[in-house]
C-alpha positions in Angstrom: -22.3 -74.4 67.2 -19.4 -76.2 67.6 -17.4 -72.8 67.9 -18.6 -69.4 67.8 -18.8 -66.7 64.8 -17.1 -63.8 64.4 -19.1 -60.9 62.3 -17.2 -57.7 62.0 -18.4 -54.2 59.8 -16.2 -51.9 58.4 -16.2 -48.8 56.3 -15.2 -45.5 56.6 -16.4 -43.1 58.8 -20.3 -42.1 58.8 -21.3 -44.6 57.2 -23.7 -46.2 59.5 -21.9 -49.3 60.7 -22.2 -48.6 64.1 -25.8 -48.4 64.1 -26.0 -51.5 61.9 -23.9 -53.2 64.4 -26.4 -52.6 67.4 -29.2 -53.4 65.1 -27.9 -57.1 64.3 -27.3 -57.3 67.8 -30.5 -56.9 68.7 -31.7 -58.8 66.4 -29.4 -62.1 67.0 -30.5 -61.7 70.3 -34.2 -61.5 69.3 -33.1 -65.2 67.5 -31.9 -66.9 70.9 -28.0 -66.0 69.9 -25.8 -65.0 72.2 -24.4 -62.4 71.1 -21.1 -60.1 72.2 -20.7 -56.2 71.0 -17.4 -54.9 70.2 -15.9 -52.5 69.3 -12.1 -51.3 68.5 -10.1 -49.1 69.5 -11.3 -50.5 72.9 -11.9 -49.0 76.6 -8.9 -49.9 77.1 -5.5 -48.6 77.9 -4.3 -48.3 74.7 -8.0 -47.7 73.3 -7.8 -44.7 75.2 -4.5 -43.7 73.7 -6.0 -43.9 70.3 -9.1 -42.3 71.1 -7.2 -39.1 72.3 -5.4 -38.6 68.7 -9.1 -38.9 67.4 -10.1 -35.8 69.5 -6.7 -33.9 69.7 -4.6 -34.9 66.5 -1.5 -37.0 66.3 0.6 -34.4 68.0 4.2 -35.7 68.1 3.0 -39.3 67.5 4.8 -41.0 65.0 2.5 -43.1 62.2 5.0 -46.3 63.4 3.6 -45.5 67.1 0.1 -44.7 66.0 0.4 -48.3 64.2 1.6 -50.0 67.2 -1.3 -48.9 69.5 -3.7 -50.6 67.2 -1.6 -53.8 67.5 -1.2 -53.5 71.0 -5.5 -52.8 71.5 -6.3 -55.6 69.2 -3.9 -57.8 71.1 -5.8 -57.5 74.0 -9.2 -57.5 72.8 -8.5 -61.0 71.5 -6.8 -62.3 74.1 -9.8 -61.0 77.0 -12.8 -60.6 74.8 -13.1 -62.4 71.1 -11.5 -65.4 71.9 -13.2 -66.0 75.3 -16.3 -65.7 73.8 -15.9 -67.6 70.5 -14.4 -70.7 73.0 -17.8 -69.9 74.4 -19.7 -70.8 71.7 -20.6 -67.0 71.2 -21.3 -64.8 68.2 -19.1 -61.6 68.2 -20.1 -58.5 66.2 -17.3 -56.1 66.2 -17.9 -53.0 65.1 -13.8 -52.2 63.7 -11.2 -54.8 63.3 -7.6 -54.9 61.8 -9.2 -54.0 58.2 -9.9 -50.7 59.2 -6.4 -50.1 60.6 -4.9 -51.8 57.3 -6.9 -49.2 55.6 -6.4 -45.8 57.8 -2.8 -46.7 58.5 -2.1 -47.6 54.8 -3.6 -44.0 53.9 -0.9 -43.1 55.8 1.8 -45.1 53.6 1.8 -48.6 55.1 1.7 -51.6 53.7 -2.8 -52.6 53.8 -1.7 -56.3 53.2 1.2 -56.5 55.4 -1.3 -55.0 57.9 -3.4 -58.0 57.6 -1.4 -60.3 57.6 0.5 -59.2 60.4 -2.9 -58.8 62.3 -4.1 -62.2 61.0 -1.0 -63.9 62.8 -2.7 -63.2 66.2 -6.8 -62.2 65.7 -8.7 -64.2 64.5 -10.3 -64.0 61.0 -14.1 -63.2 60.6 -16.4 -65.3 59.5 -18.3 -62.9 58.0 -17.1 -59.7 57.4 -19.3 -56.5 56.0 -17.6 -53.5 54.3 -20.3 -51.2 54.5 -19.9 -48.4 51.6 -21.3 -45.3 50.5 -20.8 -42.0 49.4 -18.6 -39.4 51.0 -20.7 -36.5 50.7 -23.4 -38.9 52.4 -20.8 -39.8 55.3 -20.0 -36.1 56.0 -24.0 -35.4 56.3 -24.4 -37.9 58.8 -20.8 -37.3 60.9 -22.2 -33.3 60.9 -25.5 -34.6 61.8 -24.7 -36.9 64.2 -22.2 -35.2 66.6 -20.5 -32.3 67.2 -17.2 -31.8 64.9 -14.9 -33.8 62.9 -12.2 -36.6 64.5 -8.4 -35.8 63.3 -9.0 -38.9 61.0 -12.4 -37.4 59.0 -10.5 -34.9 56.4 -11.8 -36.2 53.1 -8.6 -36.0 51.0 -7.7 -38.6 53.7 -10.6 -40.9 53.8 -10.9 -41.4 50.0 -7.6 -42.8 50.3 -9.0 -44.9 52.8 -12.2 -45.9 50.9 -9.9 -47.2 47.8 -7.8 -49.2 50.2 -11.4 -51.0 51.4 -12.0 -51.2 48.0 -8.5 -53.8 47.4 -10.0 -56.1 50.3 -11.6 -59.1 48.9 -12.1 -62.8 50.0 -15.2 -65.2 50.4 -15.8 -63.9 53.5 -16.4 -60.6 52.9 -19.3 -58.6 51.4 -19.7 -54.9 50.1 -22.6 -53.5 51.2 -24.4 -50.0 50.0 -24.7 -48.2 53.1 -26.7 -44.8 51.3 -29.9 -46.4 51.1 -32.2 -45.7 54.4 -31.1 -47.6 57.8 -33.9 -50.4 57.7 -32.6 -51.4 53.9 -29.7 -51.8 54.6 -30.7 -54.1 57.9 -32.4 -56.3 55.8 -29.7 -56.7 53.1 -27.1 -57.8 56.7 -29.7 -59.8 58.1 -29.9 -62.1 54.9 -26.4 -62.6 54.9 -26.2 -63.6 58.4 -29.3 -65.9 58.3 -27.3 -67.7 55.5 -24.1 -68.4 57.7 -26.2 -68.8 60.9 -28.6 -71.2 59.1 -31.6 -68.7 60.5 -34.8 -69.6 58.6 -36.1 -66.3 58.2 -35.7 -63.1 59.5 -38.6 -61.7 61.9 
């Protein structure tokens, strides 16, 4: 590789991209990739500022500030992490990128393609980029299942708005995938898109 890839899933919450994530991880890895794991909002200083309206609500945050701490978190994640490691000849599987913010802050009445752009000025586009879909009751099953209680962004008046925002996304780089069907399925569908851009034979 001349330069390194940059895979990133999206979807709403719950359903399963996360795990999927760490699964094509694993399994890059198992390939003789080397492979970096993201994921947004970061660790970081802002991360952490997003990560408290998650658990305690927006409070007197403004939807502009909200906005601007995704920018400021995706700013730096480029800038010490994706770019580093794509110069590095490095896959990257992020697990969140500025999609998801043009979708959860367009629910909220911005602009989803202004979003992008804006975002696309600065990050880098993926190479591959999976929308992982599904069905909401299905989400909710697993969020309940998985952890305790509901983030201030998982009421489901609010993430169908969300889902039909994903839904406007399209490019050649990007691929809707059902994310209902059990966990290993859905593996297999990811890994035969990657082997196709990676040029991998056959999947193990």
């Amino acid at each position: 590789m001349k330069r390194g890839y940059l895979i990133a899933l999206e979807g709403v919450d719950g359903t399963g991209k996360s795990t999927q994530c760490q699964l094509l991880a694993e399994y890059l890895e198992s390939c003789g990739f080397p492979v970096v794991r993201l994921r947004e909002p970061t660790t970081g200083v802002w991360g952490q500022k997003i990560r408290k309206i998650l658990t305690e609500g927006r409070g007197e945050v403004t939807p502009e500030e909200e906005l601007q701490y995704f920018i400021n978190d995706r700013k730096e994640d480029v800038e010490q992490n994706i770019i580093p490691a794509l110069e590095e000849d490095k896959i990257v599987l992020i697990d969140r990128y500025y999609y998801s913010t043009a979708a959860y802050q367009g629910a909220l009445g911005f602009d989803p393609q202004k979003i992008v752009n804006d975002n696309e000025s600065f990050a880098p586009r993926p190479d591959l980029l999976f929308i992982i879909q599904g069905s909401l009751d299905e989400s909710f099953r697993r969020i309940e299942k998985g952890r305790d209680g509901f983030s201030s962004f998982e009421k489901r008046d609010y993430l169908e708005k969300v889902q039909k925002i994903f839904d406007t996304f399209d490019g050649n780089h990007i691929r809707r995938i059902d994310g209902d069907p059990p966990i290993k399925e859905v593996q297999r569908v990811l890994r035969q898109e990657v082997n196709g851009l990676l040029k991998i034979e056959e999947a193990s």
